[in-house]
Structure formats: structure tokens, C-alpha cells
N, C-alpha and C positions, 0 to 999 in steps of 0.2 A: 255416336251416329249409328244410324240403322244398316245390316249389311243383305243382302237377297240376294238366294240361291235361288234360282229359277230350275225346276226339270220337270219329265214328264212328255215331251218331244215326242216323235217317230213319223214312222211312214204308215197311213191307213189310206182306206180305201174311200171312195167318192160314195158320202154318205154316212160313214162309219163317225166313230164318235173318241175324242179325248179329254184327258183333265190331266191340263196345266196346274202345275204347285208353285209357289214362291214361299219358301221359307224365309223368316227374319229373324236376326240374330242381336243382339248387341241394344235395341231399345222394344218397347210396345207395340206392334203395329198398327192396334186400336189410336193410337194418336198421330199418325201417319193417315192421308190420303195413299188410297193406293194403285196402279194402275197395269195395264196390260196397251202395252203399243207392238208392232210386227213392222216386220221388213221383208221384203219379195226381191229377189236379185234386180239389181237398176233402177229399184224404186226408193222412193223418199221413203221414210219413217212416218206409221198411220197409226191412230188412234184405236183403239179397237173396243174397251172397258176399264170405267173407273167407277173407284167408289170412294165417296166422303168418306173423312176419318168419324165424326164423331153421329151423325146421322144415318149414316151408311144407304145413303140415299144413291143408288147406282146410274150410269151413262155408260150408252152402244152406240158405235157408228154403225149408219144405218145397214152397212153392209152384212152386220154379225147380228141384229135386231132380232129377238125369237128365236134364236138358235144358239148363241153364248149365253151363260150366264156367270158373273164373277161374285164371288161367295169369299165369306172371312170367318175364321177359326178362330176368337180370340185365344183360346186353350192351347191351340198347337202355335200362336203368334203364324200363321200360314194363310195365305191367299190364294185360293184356286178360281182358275178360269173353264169350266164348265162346256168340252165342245160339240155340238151336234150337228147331225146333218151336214157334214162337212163336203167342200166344195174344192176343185181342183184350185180355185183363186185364192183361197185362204191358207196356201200354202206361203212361206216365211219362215223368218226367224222369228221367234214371239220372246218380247222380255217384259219385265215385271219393273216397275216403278214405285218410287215414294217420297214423298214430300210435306212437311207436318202444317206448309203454309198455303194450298192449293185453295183455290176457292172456288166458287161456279163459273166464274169468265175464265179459269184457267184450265179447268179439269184435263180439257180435251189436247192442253199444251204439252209436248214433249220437253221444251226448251225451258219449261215452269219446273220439272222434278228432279232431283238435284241426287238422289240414289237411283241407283239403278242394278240390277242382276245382271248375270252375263245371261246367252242367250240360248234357249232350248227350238231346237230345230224343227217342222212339223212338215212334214210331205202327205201330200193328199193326191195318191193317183194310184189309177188299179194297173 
């Protein structure tokens, strides 16, 4: 099975820009769907970017739309989440997902991926 390191975290300022990493260890991550969901203190678990394993055909909620982008390294087996223009709301915990049987009705499912990283923290406030 696959294992993910997520880092890349901090505190930036309203506007300012970050890149999330998720390392994989232990299988391919080209045969893995992969994904990026966040958690906000009291808030449910949200979808934020994913990408098919073998098309690499990407999905945003519409929140992160033109200002995230999620990108894949088959060389370094690493998934980075790509962040701009960042917003005091987009503050979370952000984690990193994968699952090698994800399909279009599920992308956007957290309850669909079955690895997961622990989580890199990201504060957006001046």
C-alpha cells in the first residue's frame, strides 16, 4: 500500500502564495488517484483538488477555482497543491489522499479514499 507525507504548511499573509507537497512511499502514485481535501476548526472535511490516476484530468471546488493548482511528479512519486492568492478562509488543515479505485462520481468523496497523510497546517492572516 501507498504511504503520504504531506508538508509544506505555514502562516502567510492574505494574498501570499504556498506549495503543498505530498510525498509517496511504498507504491507508484501515477496509479493512485490523488487528492487534496482541508479542515477549518468546527468544520466538516471539504474537497479542495483532485486528480485522476491515469489521465490526470484535474477537479476544484469552486472555492479554490483559478487560484489552486494540483500538479504530479511522476520522478519524485510527489503531489503538490500549488497556492495563490490566498484568502483568510482557506485557512485549515490541508491533507493529501489516494485511492487506486476513484472514479468521476467519486473524486470529490473523502469517505471514497482509503490512504491518507497526516496533516500540514496552513494559516492565512496578516
Amino acid at each position: 500500500q501507498v504511504q503520504l507525507q504531506a508538508s509544506g504548511g505555514g502562516l502567510v499573509q492574505p494574498g501570499g502564495s504556498l506549495i503543498l507537497s505530498c510525498a509517496a512511499s511504498g507504491r507508484t502514485l501515477r496509479n493512485y488517484a490523488t487528492a487534496w481535501f482541508r479542515q477549518a476548526p468546527g468544520k466538516a472535511r471539504e474537497f479542495v483538488a483532485a486528480m485522476r490516476r491515469s489521465s490526470g484530468v484535474t477537479y476544484y471546488a469552486d472555492s479554490v477555482k483559478g487560484r489552486f493548482t494540483i500538479t504530479r511528479d511522476n520522478a519524485e512519486n510527489t503531489v503538490y497543491l500549488q497556492m495563490n492568492a490566498l484568502k483568510a478562509e482557506d485557512t485549515a488543515v490541508y491533507y493529501c489522499a489516494a485511492d487506486p479505485r476513484i472514479i468521476i462520481s467519486t473524486v470529490r468523496s473523502h469517505s471514497e479514499y482509503d490512504y491518507w497523510g497526516q496533516g500540514t497546517e496552513v494559516t492565512v492572516s496578516s
